[in-house]
C-alpha positions in Angstrom: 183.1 90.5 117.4 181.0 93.1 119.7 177.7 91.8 118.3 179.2 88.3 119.6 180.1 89.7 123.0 177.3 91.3 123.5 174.9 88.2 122.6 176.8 86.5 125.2 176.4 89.3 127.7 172.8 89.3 127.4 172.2 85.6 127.7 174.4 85.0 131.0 173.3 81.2 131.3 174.1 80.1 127.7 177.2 81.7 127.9 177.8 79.9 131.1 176.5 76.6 130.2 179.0 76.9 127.1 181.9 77.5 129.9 180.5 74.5 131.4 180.8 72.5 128.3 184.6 73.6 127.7 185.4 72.7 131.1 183.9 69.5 130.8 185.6 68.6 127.6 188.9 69.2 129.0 188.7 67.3 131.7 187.1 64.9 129.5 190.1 64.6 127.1 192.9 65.1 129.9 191.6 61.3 131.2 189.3 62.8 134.3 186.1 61.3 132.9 184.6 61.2 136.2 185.6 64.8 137.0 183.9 66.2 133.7 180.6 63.6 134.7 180.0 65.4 138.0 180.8 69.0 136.8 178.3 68.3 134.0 175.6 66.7 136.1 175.7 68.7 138.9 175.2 71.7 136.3 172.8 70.4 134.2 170.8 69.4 137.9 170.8 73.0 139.2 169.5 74.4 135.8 166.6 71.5 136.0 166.2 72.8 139.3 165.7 76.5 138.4 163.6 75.7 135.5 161.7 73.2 137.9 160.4 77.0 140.0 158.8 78.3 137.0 157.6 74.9 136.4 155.7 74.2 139.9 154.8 78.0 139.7 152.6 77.4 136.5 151.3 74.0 137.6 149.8 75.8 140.9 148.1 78.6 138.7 146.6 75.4 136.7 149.3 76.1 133.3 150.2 72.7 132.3 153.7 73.9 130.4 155.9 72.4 128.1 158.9 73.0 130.1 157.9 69.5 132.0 159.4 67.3 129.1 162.7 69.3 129.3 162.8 69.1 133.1 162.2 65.3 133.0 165.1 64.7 130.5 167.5 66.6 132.1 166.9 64.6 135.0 166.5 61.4 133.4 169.6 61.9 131.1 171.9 62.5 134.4 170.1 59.2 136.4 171.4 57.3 133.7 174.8 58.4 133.4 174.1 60.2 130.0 175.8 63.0 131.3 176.7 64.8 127.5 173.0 64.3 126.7 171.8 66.4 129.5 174.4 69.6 129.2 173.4 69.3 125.4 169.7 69.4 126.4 170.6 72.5 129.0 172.3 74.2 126.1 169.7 73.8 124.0 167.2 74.8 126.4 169.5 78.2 127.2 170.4 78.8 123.8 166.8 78.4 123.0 166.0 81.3 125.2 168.8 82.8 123.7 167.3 82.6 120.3 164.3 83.9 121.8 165.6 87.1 123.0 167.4 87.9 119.3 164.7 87.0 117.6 162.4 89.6 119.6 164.6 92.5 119.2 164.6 91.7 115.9 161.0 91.6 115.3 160.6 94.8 117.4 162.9 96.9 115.2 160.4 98.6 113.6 158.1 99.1 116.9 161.3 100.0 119.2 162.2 102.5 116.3 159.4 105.3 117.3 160.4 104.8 120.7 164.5 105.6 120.0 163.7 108.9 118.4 161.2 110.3 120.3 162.2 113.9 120.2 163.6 115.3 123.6 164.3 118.8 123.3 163.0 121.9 121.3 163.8 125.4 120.3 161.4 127.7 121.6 161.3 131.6 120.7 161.8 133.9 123.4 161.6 137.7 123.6 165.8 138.8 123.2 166.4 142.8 124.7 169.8 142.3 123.1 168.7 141.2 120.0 165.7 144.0 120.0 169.0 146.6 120.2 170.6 144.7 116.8 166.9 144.6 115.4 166.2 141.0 116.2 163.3 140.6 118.7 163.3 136.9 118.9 165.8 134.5 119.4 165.7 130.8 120.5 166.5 128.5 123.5 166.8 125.1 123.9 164.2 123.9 126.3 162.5 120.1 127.0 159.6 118.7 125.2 157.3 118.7 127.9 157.9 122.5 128.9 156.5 123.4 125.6 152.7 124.9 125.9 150.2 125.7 123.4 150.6 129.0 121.8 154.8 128.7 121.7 156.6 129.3 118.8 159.1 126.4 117.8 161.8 126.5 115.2 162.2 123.2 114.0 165.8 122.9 112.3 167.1 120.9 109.2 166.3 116.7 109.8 165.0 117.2 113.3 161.7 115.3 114.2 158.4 117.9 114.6 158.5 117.7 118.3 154.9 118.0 119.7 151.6 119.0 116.9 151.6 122.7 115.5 150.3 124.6 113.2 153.2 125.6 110.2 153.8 129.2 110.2 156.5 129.3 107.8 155.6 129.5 104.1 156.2 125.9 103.1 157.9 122.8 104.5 158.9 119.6 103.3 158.5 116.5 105.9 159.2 112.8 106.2 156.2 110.9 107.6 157.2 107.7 106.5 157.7 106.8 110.6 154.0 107.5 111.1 152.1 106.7 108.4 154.5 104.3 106.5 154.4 106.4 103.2 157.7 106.8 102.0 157.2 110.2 100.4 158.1 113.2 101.6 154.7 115.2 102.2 154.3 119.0 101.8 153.1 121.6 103.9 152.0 125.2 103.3 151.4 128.0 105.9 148.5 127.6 108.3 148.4 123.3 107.4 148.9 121.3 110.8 151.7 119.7 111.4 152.0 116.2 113.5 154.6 115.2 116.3 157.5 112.7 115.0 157.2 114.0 111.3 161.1 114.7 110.3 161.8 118.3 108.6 163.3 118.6 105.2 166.4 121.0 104.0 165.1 123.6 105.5 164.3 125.2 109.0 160.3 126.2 109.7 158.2 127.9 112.3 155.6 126.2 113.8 152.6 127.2 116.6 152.1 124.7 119.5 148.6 123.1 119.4 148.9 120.8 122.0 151.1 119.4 124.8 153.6 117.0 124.6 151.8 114.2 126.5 148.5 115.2 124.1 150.2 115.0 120.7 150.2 113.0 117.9 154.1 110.6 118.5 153.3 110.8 122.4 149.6 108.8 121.6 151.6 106.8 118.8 154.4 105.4 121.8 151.8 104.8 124.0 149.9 102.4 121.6 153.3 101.2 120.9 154.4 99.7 124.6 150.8 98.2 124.4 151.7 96.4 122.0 155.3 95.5 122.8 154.0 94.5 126.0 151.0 92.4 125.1 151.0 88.4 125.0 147.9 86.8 122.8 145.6 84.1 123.6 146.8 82.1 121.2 150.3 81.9 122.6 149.0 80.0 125.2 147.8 77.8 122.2 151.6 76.1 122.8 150.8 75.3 126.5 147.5 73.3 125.1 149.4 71.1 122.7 152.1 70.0 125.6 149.4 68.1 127.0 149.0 65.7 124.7 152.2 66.1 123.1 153.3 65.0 126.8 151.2 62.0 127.8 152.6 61.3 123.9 156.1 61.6 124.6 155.8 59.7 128.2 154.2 56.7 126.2 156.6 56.3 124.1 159.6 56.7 126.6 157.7 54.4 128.9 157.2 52.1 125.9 161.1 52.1 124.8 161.9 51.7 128.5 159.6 48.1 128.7 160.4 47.0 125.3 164.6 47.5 125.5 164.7 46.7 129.4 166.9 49.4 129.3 166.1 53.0 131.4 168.7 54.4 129.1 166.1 54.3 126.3 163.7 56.0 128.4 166.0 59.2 128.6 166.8 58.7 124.5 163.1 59.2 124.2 162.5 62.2 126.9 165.8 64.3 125.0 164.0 64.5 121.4 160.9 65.4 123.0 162.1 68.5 124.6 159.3 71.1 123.1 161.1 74.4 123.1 159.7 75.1 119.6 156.2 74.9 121.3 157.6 77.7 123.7 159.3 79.5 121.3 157.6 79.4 118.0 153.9 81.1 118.8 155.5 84.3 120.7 158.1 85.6 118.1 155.3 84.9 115.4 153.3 87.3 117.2 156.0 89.6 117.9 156.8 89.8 114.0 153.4 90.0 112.9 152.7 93.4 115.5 155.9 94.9 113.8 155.1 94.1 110.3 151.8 95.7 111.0 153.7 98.5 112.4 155.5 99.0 109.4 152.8 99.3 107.4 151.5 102.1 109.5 149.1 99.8 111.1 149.2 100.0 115.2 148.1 96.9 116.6 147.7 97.8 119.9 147.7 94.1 121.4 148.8 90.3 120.6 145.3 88.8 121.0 143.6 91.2 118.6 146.4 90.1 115.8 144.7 86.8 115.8 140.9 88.3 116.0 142.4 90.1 113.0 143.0 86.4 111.4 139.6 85.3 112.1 137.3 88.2 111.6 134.0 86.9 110.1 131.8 90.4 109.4 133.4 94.0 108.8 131.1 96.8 109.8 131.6 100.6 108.3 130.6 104.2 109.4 129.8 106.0 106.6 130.7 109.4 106.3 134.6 110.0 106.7 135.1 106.4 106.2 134.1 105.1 103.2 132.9 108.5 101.9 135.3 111.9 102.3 133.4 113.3 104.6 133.6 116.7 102.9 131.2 117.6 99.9 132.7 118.7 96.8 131.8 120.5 94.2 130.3 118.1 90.9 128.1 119.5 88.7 126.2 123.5 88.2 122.7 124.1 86.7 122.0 127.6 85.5 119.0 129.4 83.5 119.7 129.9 80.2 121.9 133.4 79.9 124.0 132.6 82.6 127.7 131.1 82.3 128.2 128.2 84.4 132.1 129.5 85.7 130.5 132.8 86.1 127.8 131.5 88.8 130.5 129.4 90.3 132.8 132.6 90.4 130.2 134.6 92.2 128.7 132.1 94.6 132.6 131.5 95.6 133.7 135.2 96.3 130.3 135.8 98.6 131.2 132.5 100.5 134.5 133.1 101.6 133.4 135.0 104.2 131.8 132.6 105.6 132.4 129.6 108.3 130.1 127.1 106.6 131.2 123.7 105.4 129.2 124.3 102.2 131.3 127.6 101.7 134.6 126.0 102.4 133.5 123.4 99.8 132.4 126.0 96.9 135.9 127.7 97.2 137.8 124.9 96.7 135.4 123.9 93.5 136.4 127.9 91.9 140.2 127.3 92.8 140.1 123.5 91.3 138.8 125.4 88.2 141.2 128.5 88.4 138.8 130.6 89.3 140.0 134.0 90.5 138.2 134.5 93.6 138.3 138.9 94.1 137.0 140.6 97.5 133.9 141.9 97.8 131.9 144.4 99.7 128.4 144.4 102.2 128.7 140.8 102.8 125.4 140.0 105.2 124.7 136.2 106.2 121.7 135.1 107.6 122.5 131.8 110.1 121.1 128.8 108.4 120.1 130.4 105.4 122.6 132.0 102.9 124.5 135.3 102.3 124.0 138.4 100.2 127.1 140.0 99.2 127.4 143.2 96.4 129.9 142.0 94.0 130.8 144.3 90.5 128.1 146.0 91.3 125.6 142.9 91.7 123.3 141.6 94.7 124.2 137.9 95.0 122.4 135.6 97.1 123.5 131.9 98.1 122.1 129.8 100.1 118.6 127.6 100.5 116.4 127.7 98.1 113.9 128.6 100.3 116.5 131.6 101.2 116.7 132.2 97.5 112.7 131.8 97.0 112.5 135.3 99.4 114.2 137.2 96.5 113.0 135.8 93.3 109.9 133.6 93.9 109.9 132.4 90.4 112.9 130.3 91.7 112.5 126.3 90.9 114.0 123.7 92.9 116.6 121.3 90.7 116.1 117.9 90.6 118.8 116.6 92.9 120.2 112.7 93.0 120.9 110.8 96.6 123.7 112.0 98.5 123.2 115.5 96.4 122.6 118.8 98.0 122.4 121.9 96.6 122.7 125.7 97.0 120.9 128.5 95.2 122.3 131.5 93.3 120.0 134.7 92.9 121.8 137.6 91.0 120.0 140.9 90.8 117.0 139.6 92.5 116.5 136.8 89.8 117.2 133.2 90.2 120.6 131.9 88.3 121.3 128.7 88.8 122.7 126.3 91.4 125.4 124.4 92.7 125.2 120.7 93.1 127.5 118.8 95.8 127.7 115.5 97.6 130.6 113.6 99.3 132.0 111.3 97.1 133.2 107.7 97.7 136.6 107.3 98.5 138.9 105.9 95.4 139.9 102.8 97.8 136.8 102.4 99.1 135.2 99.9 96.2 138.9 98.2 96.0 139.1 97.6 99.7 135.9 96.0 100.1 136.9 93.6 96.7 139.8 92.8 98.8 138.2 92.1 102.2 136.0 89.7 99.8 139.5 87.6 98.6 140.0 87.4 102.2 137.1 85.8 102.8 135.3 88.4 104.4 131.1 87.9 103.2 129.6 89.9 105.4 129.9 93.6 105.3 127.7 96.0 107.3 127.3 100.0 106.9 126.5 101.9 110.0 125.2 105.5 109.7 123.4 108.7 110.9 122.4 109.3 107.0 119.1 109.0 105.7 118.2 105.7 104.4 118.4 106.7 100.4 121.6 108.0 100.8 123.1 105.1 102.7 121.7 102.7 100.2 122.8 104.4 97.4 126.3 104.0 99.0 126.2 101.0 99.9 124.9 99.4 95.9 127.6 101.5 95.1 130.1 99.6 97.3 128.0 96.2 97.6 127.6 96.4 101.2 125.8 93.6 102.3 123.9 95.3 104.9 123.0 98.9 105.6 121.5 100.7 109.6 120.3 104.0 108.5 119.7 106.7 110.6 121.8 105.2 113.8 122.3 107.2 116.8 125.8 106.0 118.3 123.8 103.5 120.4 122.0 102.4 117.5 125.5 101.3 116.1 126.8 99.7 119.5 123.5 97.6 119.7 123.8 96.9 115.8 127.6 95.3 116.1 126.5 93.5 119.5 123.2 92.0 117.3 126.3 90.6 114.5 126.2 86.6 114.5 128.8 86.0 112.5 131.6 86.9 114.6 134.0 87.8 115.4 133.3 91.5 113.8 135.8 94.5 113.0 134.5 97.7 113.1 135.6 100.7 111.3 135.6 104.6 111.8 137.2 107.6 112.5 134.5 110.2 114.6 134.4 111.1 118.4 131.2 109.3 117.4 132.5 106.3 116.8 134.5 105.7 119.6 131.8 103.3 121.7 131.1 101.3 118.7 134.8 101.0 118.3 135.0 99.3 121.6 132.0 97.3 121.3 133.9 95.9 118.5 135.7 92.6 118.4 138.2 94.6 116.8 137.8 98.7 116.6 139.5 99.8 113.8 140.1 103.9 114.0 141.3 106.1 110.7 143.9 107.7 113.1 145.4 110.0 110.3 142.3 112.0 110.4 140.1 110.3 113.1 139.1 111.9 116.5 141.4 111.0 119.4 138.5 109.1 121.2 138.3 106.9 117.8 142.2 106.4 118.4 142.2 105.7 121.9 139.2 103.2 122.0 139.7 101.1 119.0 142.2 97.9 119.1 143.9 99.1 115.6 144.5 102.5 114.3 145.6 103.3 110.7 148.4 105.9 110.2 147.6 106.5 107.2 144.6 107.7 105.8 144.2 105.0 103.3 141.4 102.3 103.5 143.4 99.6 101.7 145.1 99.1 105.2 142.3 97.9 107.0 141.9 95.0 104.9 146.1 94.4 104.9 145.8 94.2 108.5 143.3 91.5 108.4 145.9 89.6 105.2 148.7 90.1 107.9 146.9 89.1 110.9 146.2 85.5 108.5 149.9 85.3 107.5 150.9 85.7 111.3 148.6 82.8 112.6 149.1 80.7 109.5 152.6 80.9 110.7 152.4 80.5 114.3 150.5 77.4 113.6 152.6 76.0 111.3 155.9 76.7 113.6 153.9 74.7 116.1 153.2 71.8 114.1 156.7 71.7 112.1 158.5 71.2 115.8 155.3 68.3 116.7 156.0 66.6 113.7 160.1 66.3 114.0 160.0 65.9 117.6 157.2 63.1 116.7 159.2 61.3 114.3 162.9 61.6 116.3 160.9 59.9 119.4 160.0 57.0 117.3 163.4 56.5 116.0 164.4 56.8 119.5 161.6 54.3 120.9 163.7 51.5 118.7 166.9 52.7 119.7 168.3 54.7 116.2 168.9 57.5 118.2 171.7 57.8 121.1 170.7 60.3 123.7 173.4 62.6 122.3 172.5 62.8 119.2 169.1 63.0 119.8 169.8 66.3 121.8 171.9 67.8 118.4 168.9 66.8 116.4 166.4 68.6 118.5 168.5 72.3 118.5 168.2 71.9 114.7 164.5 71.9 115.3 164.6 74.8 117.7 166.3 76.6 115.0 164.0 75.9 111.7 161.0 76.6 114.3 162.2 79.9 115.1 163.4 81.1 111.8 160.1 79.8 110.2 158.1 81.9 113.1 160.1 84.8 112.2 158.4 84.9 108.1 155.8 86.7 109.6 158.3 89.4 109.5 157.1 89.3 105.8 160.2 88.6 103.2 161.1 91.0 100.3 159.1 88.5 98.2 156.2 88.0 100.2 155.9 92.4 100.1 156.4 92.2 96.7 153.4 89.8 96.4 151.6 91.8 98.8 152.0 94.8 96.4 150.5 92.7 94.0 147.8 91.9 95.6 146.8 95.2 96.4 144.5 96.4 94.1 145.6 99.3 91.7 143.9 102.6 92.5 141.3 103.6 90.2 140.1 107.4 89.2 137.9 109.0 91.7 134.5 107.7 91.9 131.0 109.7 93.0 127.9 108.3 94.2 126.3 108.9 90.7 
């Protein structure tokens, strides 16, 4: 009962025109015909007359509407003395709008949802006297979100959202991203791991350091990309306005035709009622609306209507490289040593000297040891030379990592290992004698083969590689991925000049660097790896992807397809029944009343057929399915 009161609250003029109708139909059956005729008329006139504003409004600004057709039947059905006909047609036309406005907010659920919880208030850790005297020296106060600076210490409590980005300083946490990324999963966190704005907290309360402002963190960005897209109407809803043209001079034919052929006006208005178009206003928008919040649900922000159908037609998909279809971060894959030397042993030594230091490289050789549970001890006299290597005295041993011509300076009988492309390596001396080294490279991304398979079953043929790399290594990725075209060695104009030089448009573009951000714009589409991306990549690009998965970009492009498939085919299911009603009207089969009935049916399939871009449990399910299966890691040898 409250949902119905409030549907009628929010659509004032369907719940009036209902009122109307009551009235009408009282007066009708209490014998004051004439009464319920000029109540009726005289209503259905002034609503002809409001629509009739919006109507000259358009016509001025050169919009040739639908809304025309509807205005001329209302008027035509009251000239006539069809006066049931036209407060039918006025109810269809308000309860259209009414149908409108539901079907919106239903659509928007999952976009409006980010926007309902956005978290207002935070406990902050403040300096206590009183507690010093009881042996606490913190305690917490309640304070907004946007007093909050960097360098604060938050206590985030049991189910409440992470309320701006930090840095966890408790030992572990457990957190529900599933708002943000769309992974249903709850994620873990250990000390020191950073921790991202809108994220719920598990069973337990956590610390967390402040790394950034509320207005510069992770949900703030995310709700801002959010009313873009809430707010945004696509080119191709205007799509609707384009069919009324002929769809009008078709309808005026034909009631023109019935008029000359029956001798009778009346026939006219029988025409004129079954041609109302409200599925052509109706259909295209809550297509797009649905299609933007399906997206959304997949933790796909579509920051704008018009890109959703770019998305459906995009011709060529251009890649950055390194971060996108690569990890961005070398690993550790394979160790050479001299003969004597045990390969964990080398790995173990090269691991403890580079803790100490800031290098990439370093960061990447620990995480090799630990993945082989590899203790990894302290050491003493660590010295590193910048852009060279390290020596470090460990049980007793000089070790030296680094170049090999680092290495060569110690031990010149040091040999250089044959290497593959997209390899680096790093030399090992121990006691002043070469022992080995340690291969790396940066290794494709598990969905990075599956998503380009899947681009291809979209229909997607041209794929393009953009990158700073050398040209071996990029071509080595790119046989790996069957790329169809590779720029080497691209400076970020390079890459803007590169995606403007595309013919077969239009062209989506994808990446996650500060790097990447002008090709990203130069982009038909920009497609930015938000969950790890820079937040130039974010901010510039037309879609950002929640979650770091590559699989995504090519759903976007499947659901961006579904959504215009639909919106066309709402279009063209309301052309076709209105079409055939106004020929059975043209030969007098259908009484103006009835007619008006028939065309609300029509409103209604329309509508409900627009709103299957909302995707159905079966259509996910099929989805799923057509997502391919993740395969085992995969390097570039």
């Amino acid at each position: 009962m409250n949902t119905v009161v409030s549907f009628l609250r929010k659509n004032p003029l369907f719940s009036a025109t209902g009122v109307v109708a009551l009235v009408g139909a009282g007066f009708a059956l209490s014998g004051a015909n004439e009464i319920a005729q000029w109540l009726l008329s005289i209503f259905a006139l002034i609503v002809a007359a409001k629509e009739s504003v919006g109507m000259v409004r358009s016509l001025i600004k050169g919009h040739w509407g639908v809304d025309v057709l509807a205005v001329t039947a209302i008027i035509a059905t009251v000239l006539v003395g069809e006066y049931w006909a036209s407060i039918i047609i006025v109810l269809m036309f308000t309860g259209g709008e009414a149908l409108e406005d539901y079907a919106e907010r239903r659509a928007k659920q999952e976009l409006t949802a980010l926007l309902d919880k956005s978290p207002q208030i935070a406990h902050r850790e403040v300096y206590s006297s009183a507690g010093a005297e009881r042996g606490a020296l913190f305690a917490t106060e309640d304070c907004p979100v946007g007093d909050l600076n960097v360098g604060d210490i938050v206590v985030i409590k049991p189910g409440e959202l992470i309320p701006v980005d930090g840095t966890l300083l408790s030992p572990e946490a457990t957190l529900d991203e599933s708002s943000l990324t769309g992974e249903s999963i709850p994620v873990e966190r250990v000390t020191g791991e950073a921790l991202i704005s809108g994220a719920v907290n598990g069973a337990a309360a956590i610390r967390m350091e402040v790394t950034a402002r509320a207005e510069d963190s992770q949900y703030q960005r995310i709700v801002q990309l959010v009313t873009e897209a809430s707010e945004s109407k696509a080119p191709f809803i205007r799509m609707a306005d384009r069919y009324a043209i002929p769809f009008t001079i078709a309808a005026y034919v034909l009631a023109i035709t019935a008029w000359v052929l029956s001798g009778n006006p009346t026939r006219f208005a029988e025409v004129l009622v079954v041609a109302t178009p409200c599925p052509l206003i109706i259909a295209a928008p809550v297509a797009f609306i649905a299609g933007m919040s399906r997206a959304a649900r997949h933790g796909i922000i579509v920051k704008n209507g018009g890109t959703l159908e770019k998305l459906a037609r995009i011709k060529t998909v251009a890649f950055d490289k390194t971060g996108t279809l690569t990890h961005g971060q070398p690993v550790l894959s394979s160790v050479v040593t001299v003969p004597g030397v045990d390969e964990n042993e080398l790995i173990r030594l090269a691991a403890i000297a580079e803790q100490y230091s800031a290098h990439t490289l370093a960061h990447s050789i620990v995480e090799g040891a630990r993945s082989r549970n590899i203790t990894i001890a302290p050491c003493e006299n660590v010295k590193e030379t910048t852009a060279s290597g390290l020596t470090a005295t460990i049980d007793g041993k000089t070790v030296v990592v680094g170049k090999y011509s680092f290495i060569a300076e110690h031990d010149p009988q040091a040999v250089r290992v044959e290497i593959a492309a997209g390899e680096l390596a790093v030399y090992v001396a121990i006691d002043g004698k070469f022992a080995g080294a340690l291969l790396l490279r940066d290794e494709l991304r598990s969905d990075a083969p599956e998503t380009l398979q899947w681009l291809s079953a979209l229909g997607i043929k041209h794929t393009l590689m953009l990158t700073g790399d050398g040209k071996v290594t990029a071509q080595h990725v790119a046989d790996a991925l069957g790329v169809t075209n590779v720029q080497a060695e691209c400076l970020p104009l390079d890459k803007v000049r590169a995606v403007e030089a595309v013919t077969n448009r239009p062209v989506m573009m994808v990446g996650d660097g500060v790097n990447d951000a002008p090709v990203l714009a130069a982009a038909d589409v920009g497609v930015a790896m938000g969950a790890r991306g820079s937040t130039a990549a974010s901010e510039s690009a037309d879609v950002v992807i929640m979650k770091d998965d590559l699989h995504r970009v090519a759903r976007s492009i499947e659901i961006g397809q579904q959504t215009i498939r639909i919106a066309t085919q709402s279009i063209w299911i309301g052309i076709s029944l209105s079409l055939v009603l106004m020929v059975l009207a043209t030969f007098g089969f259908i009484p103006a009343v009835v007619g008006a009935g028939f065309q609300e049916i029509i409103d209604v399939v329309t509508i409900l057929n627009a709103l299957r871009a909302l995707g159905t449990s079966r259509l996910l399910a099929r989805l799923h399915l057509s997502q391919p299966s993740l395969q085992p890691q995969k390097s570039l040898v």
